[in-house]
N, C-alpha and C positions, 0 to 999 in steps of 0.2 A: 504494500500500500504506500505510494505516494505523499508526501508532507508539502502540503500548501505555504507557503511563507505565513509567517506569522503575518496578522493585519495591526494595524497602526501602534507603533511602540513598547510590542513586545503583548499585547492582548490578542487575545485568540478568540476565534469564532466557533461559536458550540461542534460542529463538524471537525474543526482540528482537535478540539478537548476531546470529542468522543473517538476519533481515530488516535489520541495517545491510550486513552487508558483500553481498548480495543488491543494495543501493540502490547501494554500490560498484560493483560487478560490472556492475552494468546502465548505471547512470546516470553514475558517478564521482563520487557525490555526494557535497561537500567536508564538511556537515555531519554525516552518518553516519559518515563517513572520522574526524571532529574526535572522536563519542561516543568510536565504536572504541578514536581514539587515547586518550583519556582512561581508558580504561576499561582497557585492555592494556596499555598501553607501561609505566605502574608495577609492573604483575604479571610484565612480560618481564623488567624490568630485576632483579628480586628473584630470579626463578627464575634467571636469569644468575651473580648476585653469588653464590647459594648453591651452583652450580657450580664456583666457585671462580675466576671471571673478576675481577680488579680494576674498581672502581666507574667509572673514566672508560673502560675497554672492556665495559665491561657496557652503561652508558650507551649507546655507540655501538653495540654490536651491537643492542638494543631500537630502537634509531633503522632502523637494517638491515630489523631485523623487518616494522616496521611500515612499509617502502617496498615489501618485497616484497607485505607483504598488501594494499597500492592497486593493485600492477601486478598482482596474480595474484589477485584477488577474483572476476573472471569464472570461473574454474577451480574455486573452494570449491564442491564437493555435498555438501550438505544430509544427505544419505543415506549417505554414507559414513564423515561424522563430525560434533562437534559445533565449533562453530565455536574452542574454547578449546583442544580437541587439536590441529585443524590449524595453529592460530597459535603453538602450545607447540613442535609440529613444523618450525615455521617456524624457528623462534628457536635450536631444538637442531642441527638441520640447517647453519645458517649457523654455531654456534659450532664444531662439528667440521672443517664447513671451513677454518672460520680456524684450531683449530688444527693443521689439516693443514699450510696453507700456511707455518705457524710455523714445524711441524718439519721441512718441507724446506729454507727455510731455514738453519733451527739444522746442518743435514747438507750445505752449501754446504764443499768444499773449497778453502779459502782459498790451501790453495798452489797448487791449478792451474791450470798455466801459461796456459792458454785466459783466464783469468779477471786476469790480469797486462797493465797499459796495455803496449805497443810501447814501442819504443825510439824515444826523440825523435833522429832523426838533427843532424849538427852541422852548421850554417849554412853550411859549404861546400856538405856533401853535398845541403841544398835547395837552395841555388844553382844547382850542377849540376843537381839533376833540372828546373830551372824554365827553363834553356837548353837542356836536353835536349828537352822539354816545346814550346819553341819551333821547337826544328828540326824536330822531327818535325810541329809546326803548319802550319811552312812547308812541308815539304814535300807535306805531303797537298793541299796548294794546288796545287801543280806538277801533280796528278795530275788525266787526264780527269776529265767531269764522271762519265761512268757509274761508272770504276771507285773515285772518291772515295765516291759515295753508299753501293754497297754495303759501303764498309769501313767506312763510318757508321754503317752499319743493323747489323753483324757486331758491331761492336768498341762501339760508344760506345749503340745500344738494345738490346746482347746477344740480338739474333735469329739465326737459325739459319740454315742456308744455304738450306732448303726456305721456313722465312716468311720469306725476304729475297726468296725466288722469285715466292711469291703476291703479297707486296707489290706487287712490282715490274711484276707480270704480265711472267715471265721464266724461258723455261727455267733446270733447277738447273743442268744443264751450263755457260750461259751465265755464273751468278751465281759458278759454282767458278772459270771460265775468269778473270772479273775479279778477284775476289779476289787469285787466284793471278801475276796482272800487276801489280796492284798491288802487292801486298807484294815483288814482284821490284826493280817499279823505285826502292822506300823504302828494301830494301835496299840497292841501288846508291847513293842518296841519304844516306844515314845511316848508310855503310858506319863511319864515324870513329867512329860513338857505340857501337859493338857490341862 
């Protein structure tokens, strides 16, 4: 496809806009991509600022803009609009999102509790849990190989007793039966820690 001169001082006419980003869409061509960007990215960032976006998120959203119109240039028809609505569309689009996600944000409830670090337990209580941690290490050693594997598969790849079965290729009655041995004789083994 042919490139018309640009018309007066570097503006372009809807037919050259839609034959770059057409070069995009098809080819990904970096220098159509480059008119494009010279040509928009000043006009997105102005229509941004007069939205009332500050200059360095205006800046950034027109950056936005024009990433989406490289990724999504195959999608632009011709026929449905002209190439300065759908990139205006681009630009308005991503700013409502952003400030969506502002204002969810800004509506974050600071006091709740879900959203508050744990309590740092005190250097005893990791202690304990870390000889706690070891007897129950040792003890799942004590234990046959079948019924260690399936408290493996249960507890430590959070599988289910039915995909511990396919795994295994093993009756579920089989995989409930070990489980169930298992954790009898840890009991018995870790009776102290309970």
């Amino acid at each position: 496809m042919g490139m018309a001169a640009p018309s007066q001082a570097g503006l372009m006419d809807a037919a050259e806009l839609a034959g770059l980003v057409e070069r995009i869409g098809a080819d990904r061509d970096r220098e159509a991509f480059r008119r494009l960007f010279d040509h928009f990215a000043p006009r997105v960032r102005g229509f941004l600022v007069r939205r009332g976006l500050p200059s360095a998120q205006a800046d950034d959203l027109a950056q936005d803009t024009m990433l989406a119109i490289w990724r999504r240039a195959e999608s632009y028809d011709v026929a449905k609009s002209a190439v300065s609505t759908w990139v205006y569309t681009i630009a308005r689009n991503l700013h409502i999102d952003q400030y969506r996600k502002l204002a969810r944000a800004d509506r974050v409830d600071l006091t709740d509790p879900s959203l508050r670090p744990g309590e740092i337990p005190a250097a005893d209580e990791l202690y304990a849990r870390g000889q706690d941690a070891s007897a129950v290490s040792e003890a799942l050693q004590t234990l046959p190989e079948d019924q260690r594997r399936v408290l493996e598969l249960a507890f430590m790849e959070g599988l289910s007793h039915s995909d511990i079965a396919v795994r295994l290729v093993l009756p579920l009655g089989t995989v409930k039966s070990r489980i169930r041995l298992a954790m009898d004789k840890l009991k018995l083994s870790l009776g102290d820690l309970q």
